[in-house]
DRENDO-1510 file (C-alpha; in Angstrom, 1 decimal, always signed):
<recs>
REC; n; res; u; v; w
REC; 1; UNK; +54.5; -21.9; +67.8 .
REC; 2; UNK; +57.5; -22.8; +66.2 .
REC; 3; UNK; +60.1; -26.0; +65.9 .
REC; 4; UNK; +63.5; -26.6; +66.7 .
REC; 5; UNK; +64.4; -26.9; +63.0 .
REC; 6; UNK; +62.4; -23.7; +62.2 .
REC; 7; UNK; +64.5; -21.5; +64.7 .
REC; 8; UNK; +67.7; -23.3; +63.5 .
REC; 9; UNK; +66.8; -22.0; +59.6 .
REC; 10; UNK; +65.9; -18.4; +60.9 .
REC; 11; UNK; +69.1; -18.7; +63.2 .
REC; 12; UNK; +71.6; -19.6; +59.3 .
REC; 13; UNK; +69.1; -17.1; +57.5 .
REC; 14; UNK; +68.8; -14.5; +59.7 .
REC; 15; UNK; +72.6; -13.1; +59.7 .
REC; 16; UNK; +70.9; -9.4; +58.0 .
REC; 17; UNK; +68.4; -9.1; +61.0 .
REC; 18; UNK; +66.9; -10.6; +63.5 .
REC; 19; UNK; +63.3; -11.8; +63.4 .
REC; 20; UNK; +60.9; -8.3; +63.3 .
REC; 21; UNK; +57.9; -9.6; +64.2 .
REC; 22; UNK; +56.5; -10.0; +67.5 .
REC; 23; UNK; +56.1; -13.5; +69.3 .
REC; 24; UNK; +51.9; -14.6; +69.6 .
REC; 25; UNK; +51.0; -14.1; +72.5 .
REC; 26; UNK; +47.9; -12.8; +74.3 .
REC; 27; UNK; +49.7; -9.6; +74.3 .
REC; 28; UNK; +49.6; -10.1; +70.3 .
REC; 29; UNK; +45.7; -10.6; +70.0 .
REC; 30; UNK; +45.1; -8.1; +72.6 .
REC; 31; UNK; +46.9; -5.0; +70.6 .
REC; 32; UNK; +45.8; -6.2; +67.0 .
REC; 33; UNK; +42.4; -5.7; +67.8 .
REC; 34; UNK; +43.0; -2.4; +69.3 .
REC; 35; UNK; +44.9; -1.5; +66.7 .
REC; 36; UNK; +42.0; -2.8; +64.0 .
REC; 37; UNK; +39.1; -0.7; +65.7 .
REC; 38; UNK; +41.2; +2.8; +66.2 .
REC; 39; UNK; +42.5; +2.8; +62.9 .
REC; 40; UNK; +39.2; +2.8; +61.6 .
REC; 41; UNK; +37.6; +5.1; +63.9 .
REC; 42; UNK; +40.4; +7.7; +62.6 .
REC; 43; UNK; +40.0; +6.8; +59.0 .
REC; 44; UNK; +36.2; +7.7; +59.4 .
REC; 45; UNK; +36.6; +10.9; +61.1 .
REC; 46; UNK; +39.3; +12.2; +58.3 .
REC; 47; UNK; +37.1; +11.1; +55.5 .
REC; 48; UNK; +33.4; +12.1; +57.3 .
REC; 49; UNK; +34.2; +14.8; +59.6 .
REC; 50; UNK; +37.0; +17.1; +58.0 .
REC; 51; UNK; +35.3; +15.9; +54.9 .
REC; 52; UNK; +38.7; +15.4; +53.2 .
REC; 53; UNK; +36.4; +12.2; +50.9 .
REC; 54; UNK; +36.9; +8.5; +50.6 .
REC; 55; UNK; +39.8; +8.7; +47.9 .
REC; 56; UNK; +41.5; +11.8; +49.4 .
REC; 57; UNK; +41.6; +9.9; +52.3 .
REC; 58; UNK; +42.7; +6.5; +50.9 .
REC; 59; UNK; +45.6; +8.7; +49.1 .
REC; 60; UNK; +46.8; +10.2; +52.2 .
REC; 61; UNK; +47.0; +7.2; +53.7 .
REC; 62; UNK; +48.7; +5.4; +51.2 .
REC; 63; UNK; +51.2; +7.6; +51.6 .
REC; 64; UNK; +51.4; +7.4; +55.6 .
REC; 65; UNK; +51.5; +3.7; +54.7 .
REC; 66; UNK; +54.5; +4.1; +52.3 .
REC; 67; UNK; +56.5; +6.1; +55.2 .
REC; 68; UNK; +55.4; +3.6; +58.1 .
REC; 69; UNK; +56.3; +0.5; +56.1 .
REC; 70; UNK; +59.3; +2.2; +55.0 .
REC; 71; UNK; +60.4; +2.6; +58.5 .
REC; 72; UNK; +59.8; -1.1; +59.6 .
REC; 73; UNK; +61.7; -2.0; +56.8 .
REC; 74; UNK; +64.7; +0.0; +57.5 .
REC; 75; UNK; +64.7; -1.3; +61.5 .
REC; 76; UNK; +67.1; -4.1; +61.9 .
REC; 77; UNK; +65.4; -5.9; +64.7 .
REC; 78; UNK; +61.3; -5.7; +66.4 .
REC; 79; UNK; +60.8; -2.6; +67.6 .
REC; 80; UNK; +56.8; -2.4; +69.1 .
REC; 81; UNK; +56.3; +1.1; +68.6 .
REC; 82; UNK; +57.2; +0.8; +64.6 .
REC; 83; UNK; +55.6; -2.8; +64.3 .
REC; 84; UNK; +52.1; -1.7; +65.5 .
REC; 85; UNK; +52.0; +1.7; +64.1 .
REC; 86; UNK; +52.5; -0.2; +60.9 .
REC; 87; UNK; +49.4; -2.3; +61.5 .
REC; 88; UNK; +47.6; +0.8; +62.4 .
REC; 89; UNK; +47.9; +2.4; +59.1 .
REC; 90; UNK; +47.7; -1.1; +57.1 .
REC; 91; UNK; +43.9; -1.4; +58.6 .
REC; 92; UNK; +43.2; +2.2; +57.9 .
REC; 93; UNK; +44.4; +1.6; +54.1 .
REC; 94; UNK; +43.1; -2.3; +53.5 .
REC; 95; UNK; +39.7; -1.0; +55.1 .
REC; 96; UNK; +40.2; +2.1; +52.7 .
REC; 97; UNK; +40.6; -0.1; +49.5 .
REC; 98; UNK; +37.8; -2.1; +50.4 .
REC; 99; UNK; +35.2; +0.9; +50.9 .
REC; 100; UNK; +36.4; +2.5; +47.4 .
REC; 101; UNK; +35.4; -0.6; +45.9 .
REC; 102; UNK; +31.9; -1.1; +47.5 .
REC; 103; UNK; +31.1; +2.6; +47.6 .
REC; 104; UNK; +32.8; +4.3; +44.8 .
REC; 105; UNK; +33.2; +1.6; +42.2 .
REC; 106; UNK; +29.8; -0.1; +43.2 .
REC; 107; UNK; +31.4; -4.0; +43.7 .
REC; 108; UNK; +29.3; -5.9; +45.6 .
REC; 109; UNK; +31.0; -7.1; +49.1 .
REC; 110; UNK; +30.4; -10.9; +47.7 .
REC; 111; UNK; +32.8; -9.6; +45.1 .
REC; 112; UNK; +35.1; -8.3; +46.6 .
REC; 113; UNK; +35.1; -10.7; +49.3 .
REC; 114; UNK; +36.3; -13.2; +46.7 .
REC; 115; UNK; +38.7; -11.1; +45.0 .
REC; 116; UNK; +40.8; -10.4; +48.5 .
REC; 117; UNK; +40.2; -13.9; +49.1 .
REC; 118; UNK; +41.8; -15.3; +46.0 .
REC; 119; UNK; +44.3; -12.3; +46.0 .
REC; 120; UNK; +45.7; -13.6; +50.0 .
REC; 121; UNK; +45.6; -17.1; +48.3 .
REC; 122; UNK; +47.7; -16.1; +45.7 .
REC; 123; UNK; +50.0; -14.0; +48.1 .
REC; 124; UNK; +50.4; -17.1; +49.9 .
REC; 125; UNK; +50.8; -19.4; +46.9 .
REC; 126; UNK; +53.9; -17.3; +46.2 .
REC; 127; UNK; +55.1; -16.8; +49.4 .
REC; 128; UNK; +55.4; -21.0; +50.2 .
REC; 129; UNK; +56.8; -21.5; +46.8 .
REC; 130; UNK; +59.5; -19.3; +47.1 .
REC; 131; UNK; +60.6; -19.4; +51.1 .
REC; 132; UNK; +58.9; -23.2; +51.8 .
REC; 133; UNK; +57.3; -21.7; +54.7 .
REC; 134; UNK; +54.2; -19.0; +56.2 .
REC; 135; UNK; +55.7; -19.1; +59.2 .
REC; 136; UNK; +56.1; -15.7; +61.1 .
REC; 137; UNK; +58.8; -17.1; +63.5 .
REC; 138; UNK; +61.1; -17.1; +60.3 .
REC; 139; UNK; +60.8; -13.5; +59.4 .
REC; 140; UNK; +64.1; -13.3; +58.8 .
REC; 141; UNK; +64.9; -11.8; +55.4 .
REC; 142; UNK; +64.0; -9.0; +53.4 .
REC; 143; UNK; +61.6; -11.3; +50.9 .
REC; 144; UNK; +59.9; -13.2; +53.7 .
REC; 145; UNK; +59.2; -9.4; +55.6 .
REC; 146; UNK; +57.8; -8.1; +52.2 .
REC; 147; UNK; +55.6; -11.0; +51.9 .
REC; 148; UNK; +54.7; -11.2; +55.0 .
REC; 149; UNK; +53.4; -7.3; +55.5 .
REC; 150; UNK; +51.7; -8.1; +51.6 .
REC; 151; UNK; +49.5; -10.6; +53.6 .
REC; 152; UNK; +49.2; -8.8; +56.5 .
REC; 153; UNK; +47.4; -6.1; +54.0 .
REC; 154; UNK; +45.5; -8.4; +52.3 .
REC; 155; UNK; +44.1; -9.7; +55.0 .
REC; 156; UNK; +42.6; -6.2; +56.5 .
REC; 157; UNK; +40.8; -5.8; +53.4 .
REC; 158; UNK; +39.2; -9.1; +53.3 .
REC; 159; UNK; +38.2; -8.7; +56.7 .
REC; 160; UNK; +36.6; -5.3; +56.0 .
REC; 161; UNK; +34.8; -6.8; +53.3 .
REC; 162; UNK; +33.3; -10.2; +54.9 .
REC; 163; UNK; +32.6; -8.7; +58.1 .
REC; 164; UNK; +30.4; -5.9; +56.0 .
REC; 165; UNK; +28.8; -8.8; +53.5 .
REC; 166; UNK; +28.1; -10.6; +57.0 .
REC; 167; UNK; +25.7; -7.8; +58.2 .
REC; 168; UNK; +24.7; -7.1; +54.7 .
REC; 169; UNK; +23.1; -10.6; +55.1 .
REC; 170; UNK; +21.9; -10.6; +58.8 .
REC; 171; UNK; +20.9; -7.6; +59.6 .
REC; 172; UNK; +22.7; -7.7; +62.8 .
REC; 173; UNK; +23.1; -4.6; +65.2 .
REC; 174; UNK; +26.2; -3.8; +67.3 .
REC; 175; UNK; +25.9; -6.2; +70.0 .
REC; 176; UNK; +24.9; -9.0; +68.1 .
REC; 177; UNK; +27.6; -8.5; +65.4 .
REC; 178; UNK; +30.5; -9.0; +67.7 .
REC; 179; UNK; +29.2; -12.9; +68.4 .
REC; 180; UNK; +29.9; -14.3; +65.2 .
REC; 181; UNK; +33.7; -13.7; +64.7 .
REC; 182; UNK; +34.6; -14.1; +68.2 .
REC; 183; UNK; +32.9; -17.5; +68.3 .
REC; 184; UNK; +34.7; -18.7; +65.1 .
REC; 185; UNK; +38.1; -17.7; +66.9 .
REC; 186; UNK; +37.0; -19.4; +70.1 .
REC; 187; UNK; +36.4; -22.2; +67.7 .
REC; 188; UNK; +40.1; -21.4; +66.0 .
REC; 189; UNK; +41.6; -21.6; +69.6 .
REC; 190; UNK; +39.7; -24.6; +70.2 .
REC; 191; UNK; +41.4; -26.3; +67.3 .
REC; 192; UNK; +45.0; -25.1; +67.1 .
REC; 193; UNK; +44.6; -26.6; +71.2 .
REC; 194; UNK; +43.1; -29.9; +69.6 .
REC; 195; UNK; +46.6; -30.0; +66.8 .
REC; 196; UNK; +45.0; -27.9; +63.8 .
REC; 197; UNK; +48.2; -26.2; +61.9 .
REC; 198; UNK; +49.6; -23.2; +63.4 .
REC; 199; UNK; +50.5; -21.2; +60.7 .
REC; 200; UNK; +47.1; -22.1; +59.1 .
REC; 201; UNK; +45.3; -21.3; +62.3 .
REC; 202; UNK; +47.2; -18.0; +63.4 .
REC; 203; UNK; +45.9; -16.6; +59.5 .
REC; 204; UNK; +42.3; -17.5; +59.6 .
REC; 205; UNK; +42.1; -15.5; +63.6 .
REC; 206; UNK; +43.9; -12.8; +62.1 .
REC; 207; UNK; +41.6; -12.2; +59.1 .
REC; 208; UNK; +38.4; -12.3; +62.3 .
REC; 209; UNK; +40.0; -10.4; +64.1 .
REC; 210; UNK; +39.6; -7.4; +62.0 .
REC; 211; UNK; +35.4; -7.7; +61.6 .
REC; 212; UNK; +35.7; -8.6; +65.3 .
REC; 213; UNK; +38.1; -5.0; +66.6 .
REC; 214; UNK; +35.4; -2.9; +64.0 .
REC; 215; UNK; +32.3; -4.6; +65.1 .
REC; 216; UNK; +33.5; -4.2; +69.0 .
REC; 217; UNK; +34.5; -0.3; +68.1 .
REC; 218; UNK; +30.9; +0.0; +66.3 .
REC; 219; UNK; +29.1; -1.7; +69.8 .
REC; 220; UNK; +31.3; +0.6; +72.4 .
REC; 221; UNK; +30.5; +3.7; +70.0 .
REC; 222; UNK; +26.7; +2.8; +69.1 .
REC; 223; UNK; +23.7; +4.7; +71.3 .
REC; 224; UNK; +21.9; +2.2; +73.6 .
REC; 225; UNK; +18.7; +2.6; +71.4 .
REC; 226; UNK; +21.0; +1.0; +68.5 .
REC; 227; UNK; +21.9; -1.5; +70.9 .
REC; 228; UNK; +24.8; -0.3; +71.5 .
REC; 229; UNK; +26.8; +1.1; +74.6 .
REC; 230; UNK; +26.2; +4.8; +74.2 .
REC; 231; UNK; +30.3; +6.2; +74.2 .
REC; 232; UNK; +30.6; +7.8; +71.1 .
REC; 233; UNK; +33.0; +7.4; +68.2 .
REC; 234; UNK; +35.5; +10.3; +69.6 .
REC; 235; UNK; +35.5; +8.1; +73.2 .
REC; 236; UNK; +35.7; +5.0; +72.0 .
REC; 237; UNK; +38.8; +6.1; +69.9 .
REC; 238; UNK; +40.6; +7.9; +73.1 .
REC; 239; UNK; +40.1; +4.8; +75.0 .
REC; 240; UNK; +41.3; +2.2; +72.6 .
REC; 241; UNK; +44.5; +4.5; +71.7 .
REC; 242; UNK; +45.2; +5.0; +75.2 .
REC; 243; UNK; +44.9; +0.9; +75.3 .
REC; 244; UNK; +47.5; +0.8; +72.8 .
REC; 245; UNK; +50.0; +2.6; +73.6 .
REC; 246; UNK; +50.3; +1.4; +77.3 .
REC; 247; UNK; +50.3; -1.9; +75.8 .
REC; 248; UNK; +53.0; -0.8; +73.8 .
REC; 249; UNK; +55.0; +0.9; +76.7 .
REC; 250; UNK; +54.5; -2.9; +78.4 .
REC; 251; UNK; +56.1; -4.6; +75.6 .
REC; 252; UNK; +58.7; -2.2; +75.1 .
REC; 253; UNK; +60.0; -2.4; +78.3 .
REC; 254; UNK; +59.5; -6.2; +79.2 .
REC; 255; UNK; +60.2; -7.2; +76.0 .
REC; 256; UNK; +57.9; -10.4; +76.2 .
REC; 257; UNK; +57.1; -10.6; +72.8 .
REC; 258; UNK; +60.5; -10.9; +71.5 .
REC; 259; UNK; +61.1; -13.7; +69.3 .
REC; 260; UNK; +64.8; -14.8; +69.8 .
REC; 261; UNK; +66.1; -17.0; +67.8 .
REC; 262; UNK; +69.1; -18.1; +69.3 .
REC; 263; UNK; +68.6; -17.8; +72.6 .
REC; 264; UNK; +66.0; -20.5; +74.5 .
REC; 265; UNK; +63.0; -21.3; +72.2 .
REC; 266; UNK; +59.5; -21.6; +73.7 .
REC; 267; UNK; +59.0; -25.4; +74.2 .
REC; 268; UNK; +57.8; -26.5; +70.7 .
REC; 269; UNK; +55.2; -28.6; +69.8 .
REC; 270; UNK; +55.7; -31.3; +67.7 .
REC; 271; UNK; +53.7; -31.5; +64.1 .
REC; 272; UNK; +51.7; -34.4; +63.9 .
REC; 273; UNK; +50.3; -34.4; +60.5 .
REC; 274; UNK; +47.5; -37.4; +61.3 .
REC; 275; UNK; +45.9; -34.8; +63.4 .
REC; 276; UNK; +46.3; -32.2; +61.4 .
REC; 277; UNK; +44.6; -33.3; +58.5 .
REC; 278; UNK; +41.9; -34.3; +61.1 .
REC; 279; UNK; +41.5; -30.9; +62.5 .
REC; 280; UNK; +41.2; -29.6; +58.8 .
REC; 281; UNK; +38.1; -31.5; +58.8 .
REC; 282; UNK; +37.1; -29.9; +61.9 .
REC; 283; UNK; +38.0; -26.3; +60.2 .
REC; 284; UNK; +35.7; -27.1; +56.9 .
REC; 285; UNK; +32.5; -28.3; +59.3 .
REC; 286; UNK; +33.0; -24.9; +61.2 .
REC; 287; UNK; +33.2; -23.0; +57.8 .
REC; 288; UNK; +29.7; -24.7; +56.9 .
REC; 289; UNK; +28.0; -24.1; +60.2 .
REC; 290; UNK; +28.7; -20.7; +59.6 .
REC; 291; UNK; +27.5; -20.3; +56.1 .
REC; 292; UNK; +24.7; -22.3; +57.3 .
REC; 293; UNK; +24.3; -19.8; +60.1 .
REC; 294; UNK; +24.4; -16.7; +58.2 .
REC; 295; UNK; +21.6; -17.8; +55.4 .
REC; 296; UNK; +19.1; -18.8; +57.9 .
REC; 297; UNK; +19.8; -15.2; +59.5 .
REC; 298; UNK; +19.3; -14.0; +55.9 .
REC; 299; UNK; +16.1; -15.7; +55.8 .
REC; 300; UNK; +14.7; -14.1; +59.0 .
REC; 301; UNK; +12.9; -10.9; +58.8 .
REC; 302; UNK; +15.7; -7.9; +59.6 .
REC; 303; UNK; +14.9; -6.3; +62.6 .
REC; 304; UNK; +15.6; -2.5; +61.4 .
REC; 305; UNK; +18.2; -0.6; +63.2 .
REC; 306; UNK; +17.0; +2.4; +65.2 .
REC; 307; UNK; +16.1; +4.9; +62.4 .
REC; 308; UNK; +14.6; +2.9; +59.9 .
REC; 309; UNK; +11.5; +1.0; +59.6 .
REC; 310; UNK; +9.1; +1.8; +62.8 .
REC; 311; UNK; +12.2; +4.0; +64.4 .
REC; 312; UNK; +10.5; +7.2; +66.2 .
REC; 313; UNK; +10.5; +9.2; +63.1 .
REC; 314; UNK; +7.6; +7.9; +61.6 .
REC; 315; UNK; +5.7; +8.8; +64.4 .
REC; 316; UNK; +7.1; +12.6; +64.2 .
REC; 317; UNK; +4.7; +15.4; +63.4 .
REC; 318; UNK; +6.6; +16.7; +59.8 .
REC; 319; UNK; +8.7; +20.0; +61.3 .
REC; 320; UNK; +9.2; +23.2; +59.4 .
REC; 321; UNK; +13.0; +23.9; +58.3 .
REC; 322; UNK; +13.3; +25.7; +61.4 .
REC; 323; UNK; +11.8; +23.4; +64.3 .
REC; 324; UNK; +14.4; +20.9; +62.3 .
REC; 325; UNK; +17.9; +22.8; +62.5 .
REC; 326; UNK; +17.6; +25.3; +64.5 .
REC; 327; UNK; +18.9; +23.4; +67.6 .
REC; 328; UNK; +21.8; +22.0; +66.1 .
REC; 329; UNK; +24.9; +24.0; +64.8 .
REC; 330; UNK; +24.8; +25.5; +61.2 .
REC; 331; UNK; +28.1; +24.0; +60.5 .
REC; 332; UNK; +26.7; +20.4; +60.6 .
REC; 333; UNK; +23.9; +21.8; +59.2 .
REC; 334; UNK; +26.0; +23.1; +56.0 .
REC; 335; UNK; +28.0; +20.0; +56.1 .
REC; 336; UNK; +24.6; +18.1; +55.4 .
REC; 337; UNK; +23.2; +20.0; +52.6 .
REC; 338; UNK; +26.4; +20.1; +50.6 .
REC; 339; UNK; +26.5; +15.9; +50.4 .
REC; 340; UNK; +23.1; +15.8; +49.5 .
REC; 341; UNK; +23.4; +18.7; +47.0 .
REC; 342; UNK; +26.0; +17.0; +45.9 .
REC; 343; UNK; +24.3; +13.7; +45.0 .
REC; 344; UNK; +21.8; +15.9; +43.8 .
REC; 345; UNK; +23.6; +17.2; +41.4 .
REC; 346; UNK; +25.3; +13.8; +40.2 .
REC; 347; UNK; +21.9; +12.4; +39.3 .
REC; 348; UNK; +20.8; +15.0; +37.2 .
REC; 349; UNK; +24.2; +14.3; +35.3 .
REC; 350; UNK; +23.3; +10.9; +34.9 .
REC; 351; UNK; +25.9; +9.5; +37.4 .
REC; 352; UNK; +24.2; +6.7; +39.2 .
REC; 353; UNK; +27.3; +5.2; +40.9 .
REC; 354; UNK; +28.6; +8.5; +41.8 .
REC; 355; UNK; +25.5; +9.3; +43.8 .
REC; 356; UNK; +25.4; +6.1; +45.5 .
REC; 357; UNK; +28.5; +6.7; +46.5 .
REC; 358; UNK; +28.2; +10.4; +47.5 .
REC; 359; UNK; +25.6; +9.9; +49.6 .
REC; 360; UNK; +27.3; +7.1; +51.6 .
REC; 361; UNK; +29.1; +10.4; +53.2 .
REC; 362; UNK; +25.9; +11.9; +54.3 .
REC; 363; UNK; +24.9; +8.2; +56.1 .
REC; 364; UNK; +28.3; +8.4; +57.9 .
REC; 365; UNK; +28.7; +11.9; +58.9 .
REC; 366; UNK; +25.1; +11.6; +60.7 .
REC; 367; UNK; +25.8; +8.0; +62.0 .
REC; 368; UNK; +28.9; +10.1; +63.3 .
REC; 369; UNK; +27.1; +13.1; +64.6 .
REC; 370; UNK; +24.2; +11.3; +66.2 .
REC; 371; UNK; +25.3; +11.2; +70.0 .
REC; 372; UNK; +26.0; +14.9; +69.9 .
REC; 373; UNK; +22.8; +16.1; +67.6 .
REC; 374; UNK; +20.0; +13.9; +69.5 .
REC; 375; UNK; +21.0; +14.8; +72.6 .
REC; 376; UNK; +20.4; +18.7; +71.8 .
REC; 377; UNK; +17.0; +18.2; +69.9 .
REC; 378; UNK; +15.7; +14.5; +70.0 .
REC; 379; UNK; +12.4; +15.5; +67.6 .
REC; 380; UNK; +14.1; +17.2; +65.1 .
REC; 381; UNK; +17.0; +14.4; +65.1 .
REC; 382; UNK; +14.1; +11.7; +64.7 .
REC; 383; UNK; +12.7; +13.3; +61.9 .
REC; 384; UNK; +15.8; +14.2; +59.5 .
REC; 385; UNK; +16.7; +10.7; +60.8 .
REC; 386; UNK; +14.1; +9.7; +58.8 .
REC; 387; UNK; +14.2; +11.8; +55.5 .
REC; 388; UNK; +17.8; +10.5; +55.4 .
REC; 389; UNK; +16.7; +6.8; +55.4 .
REC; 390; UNK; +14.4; +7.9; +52.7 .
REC; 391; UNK; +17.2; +8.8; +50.9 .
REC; 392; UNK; +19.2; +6.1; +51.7 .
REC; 393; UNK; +16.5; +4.0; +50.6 .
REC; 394; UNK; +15.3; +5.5; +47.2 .
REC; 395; UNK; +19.2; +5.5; +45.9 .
REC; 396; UNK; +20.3; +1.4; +46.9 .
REC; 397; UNK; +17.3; +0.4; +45.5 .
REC; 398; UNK; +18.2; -2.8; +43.5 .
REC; 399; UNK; +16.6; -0.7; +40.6 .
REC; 400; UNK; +16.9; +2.9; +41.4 .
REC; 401; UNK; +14.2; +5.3; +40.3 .
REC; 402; UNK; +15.1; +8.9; +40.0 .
REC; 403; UNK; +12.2; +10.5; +40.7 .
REC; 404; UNK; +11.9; +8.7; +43.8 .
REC; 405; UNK; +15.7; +9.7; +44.3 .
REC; 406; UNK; +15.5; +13.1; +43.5 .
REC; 407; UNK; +11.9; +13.6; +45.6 .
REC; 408; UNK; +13.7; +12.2; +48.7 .
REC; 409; UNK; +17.0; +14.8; +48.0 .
REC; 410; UNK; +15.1; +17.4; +47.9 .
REC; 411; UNK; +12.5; +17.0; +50.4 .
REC; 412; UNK; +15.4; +16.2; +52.9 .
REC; 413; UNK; +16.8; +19.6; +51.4 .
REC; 414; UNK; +13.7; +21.5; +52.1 .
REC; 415; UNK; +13.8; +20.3; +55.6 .
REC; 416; UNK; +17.3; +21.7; +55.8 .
REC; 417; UNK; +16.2; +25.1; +54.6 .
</recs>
């Protein structure tokens, strides 16, 4: 939404370039979440599967995001193509700050969730007191456009690290874990309809939106036992690319989401700030039924997530090395021992944080490899499913014992032969 008076400041501002951002439309909402859940699912398979590691990764994409952003920046006008292969790589890299900090630096996702939080506030803060505005029909200038992709950055990582804290709390699995932020931006909708502030409300649905594209991607990707849909990470990712980029052909060619800003406006609607300080109210009470929502869930027992608690596994008869691996391919196989030997090898050096961390890589390249190895040997998948959440286990204890730690490494190695 936009005003008359806001298109007639873009229109005396905007002699360098016209406005590069798309107009928001369903179009808008429809791409940003495909754009959210791809970019991660790529992300994971560079870190995970090529094994390139969380901070080699991070550091290649920095630099992607450096040449990316570059590019927008030197377009004169909204280009789709540009615009959303900029998003792309700015979820990749926000989710990519956020993990270093839980995984690698050991910051709890309450902390971190406050820190991106007061760092978008203070983006903002600066933002308003320098252009008067958050408006992203006024992106006009080569401040507002820094500022505004700033925020856009920001906002990725705080996504990443409030939807995690969520099912940190909860518990949730796949399915259930897509309710939460879609409800609160059916309940954004239901408010901007109602004459909540449209710059305020097109933020707080852009920061869900991000726990809402990663929670659908985890869903679609998830096996049915995990209660999810059984597709697969590598699927999931085709499908949601192809999505993209036909939506970006669309746009490209029918230009819909063009803002123009001296040619004939959308009808605006008129600001009344009565109800807008009304529907503030409205925003707070849905804020606390949340937070009221998610401690109760984190008061109810957890159901466990298919491979942990009374998964299958604890039922299974222990395997020899051999019963265990010898259906699956050595190279996964390798891939396996080398994380955990790795952890190993950090505890006996005294590096707690470093093996926490280490071993997150072994918890994702499995989580990543599990529609391909269960299918081939369901047993032995069942049963290194379990010596894994042993692992997991003994090392996120809230007071880790090392004997327990090492015990579970190497009995998990054994298995591996």
């Amino acid at each position: 939404m936009t005003s008359t008076m806001e298109r007639s400041e873009a229109a005396s501002l905007g002699r360098q370039f016209i406005n590069k951002v798309p107009e928001v439309t369903v179009w808008f909402w429809v791409i940003k979440i495909l754009c959210t859940t791809v970019g991660e699912s790529f992300a994971d398979w560079i870190n995970t599967t090529l094994g390139v590691g969380l901070v080699n990764t991070s550091l290649i994409f920095t630099a992607v995001l450096a040449g990316a952003l570059g590019w927008q920046l030197g377009t004169r006008r909204y280009v789709p193509f540009v615009y959303w292969l900029t998003v792309v790589v700015l979820s990749v890299t926000g989710t990519l700050y956020t993990d270093i900090l839980t995984d690698s630096q050991g910051v709890p996702l309450a902390v971190s969730s406050g820190v991106f939080a007061g760092a978008l506030a203070v983006a903002f803060g600066i933002w308003y007191a320098r252009e008067r505005t958050l408006s992203i029909h006024s992106i006009v200038t080569r401040s507002r456009e820094l500022f505004y992709w700033l925020a856009v950055l920001v906002t990725f990582a705080l996504g990443t690290a409030v939807g995690d804290w969520t099912l940190e709390l909860t518990g949730w699995g796949p399915g259930v874990s897509v309710l939460l932020p879609l409800g609160l931006i059916a309940a954004i909708v239901t408010g901007w309809r109602l004459g909540a502030g449209a710059v305020l409300s097109f933020w707080l649905a852009y920061v869900l939106t991000r726990p809402l594209g990663a929670n659908l991607g985890d869903w679609l990707a998830s096996p049915g036992g995990d209660g999810g849909l059984g597709l697969g990470t590598a699927v999931t990712s085709v499908v949601f690319l192809a999505a993209i980029l036909v939506t970006v052909v669309h746009l490209t060619r029918s230009r819909s989401d063009v803002i123009q800003a001296d040619g004939p406006a959308r009808t605006p609607r008129a600001a009344n700030p009565a109800r807008e300080r009304i529907m503030l109210g409205y925003y707070a009470f849905v804020a606390v039924a949340a937070a009221g929502l998610l401690v109760w869930a984190n008061q109810q027992p957890h159901a466990a997530p298919a491979g942990e608690g009374d998964s299958p596994a604890a039922a299974t008869a222990s395997l020899t090395p051999e019963q265990a691996t010898s259906s699956f391919p050595p190279a996964e196989i390798a891939k396996f021992r080398t994380i955990a030997s790795d952890t190993l090898a950090r505890l006996d050096s005294g590096d707690q944080k470093a093996a926490t961390a280490r071993v997150k890589d072994l918890e994702t390249a499995w989580d990543d490899d599990q529609d391909t190895l269960q299918a081939k040997n369901g047993q032995a998948w069942h049963f290194l499913d379990g010596e894994i959440d042993q692992v997991l286990t003994s090392l996120r204890a809230a007071h880790p014992d090392k004997a327990t730690e090492v015990q579970a490494l190497n009995t998990f190695l054994t298995s591996l032969g």
